[in-house]
C-alpha positions as CSV (number, residue, x, y, z in Angstrom):
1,X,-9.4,-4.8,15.9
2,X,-6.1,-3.8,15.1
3,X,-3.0,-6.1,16.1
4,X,0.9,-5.1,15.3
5,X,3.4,-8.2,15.0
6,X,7.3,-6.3,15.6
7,X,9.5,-9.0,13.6
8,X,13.0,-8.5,13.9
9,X,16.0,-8.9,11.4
10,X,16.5,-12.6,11.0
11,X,13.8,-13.8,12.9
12,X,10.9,-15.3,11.0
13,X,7.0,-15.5,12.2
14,X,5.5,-17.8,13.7
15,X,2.6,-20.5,12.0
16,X,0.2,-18.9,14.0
17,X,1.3,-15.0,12.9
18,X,1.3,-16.2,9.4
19,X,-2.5,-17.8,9.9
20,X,-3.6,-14.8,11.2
21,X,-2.3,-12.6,8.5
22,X,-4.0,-14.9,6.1
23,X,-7.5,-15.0,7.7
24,X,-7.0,-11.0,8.0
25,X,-6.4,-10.5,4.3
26,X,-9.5,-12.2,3.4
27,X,-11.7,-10.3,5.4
28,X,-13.7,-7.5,4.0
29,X,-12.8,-3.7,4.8
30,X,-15.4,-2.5,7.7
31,X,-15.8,1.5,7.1
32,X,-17.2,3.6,9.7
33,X,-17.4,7.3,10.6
34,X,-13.8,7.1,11.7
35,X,-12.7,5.4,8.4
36,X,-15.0,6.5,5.8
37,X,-14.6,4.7,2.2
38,X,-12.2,7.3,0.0
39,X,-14.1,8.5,-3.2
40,X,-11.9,8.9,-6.7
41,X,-10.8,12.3,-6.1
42,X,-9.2,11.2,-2.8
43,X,-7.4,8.0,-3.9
44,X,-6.1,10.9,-6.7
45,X,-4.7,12.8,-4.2
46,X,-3.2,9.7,-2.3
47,X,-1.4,8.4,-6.2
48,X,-0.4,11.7,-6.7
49,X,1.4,12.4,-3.4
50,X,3.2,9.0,-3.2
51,X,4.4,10.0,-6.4
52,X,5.6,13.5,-5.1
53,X,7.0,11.7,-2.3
54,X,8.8,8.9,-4.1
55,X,10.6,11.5,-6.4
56,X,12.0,13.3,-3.8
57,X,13.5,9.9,-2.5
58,X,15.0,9.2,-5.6
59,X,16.8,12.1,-6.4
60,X,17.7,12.9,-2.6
């Protein structure tokens, strides 16, 4: 299950959004046939893309 907390400027989350976050981080990844695992070559594409992506920002 997927949950989305929309914080705005200057406002800070709550004890219980901040629990949450913390029990979330320490569960496992569940992959399915929706979100298969990436092998190597994908998570090459993905670092070289970001890359790509993040040199255009910096010189735009």
């Amino acid at each position: 299950m997927t949950r989305t907390f929309t914080i705005k400027d200057g406002q800070t989350p709550t004890q219980e959004q901040l629990e949450e976050v913390k029990a979330a981080a320490e569960r496992e990844i569940q992959f399915d046939e929706d979100c298969p695992e990436l092998s190597s070559a994908m998570y090459k594409a993905i670092r070289c893309s970001v890359a790509q992506r993040n040199r255009k920002k910096k010189n735009a």
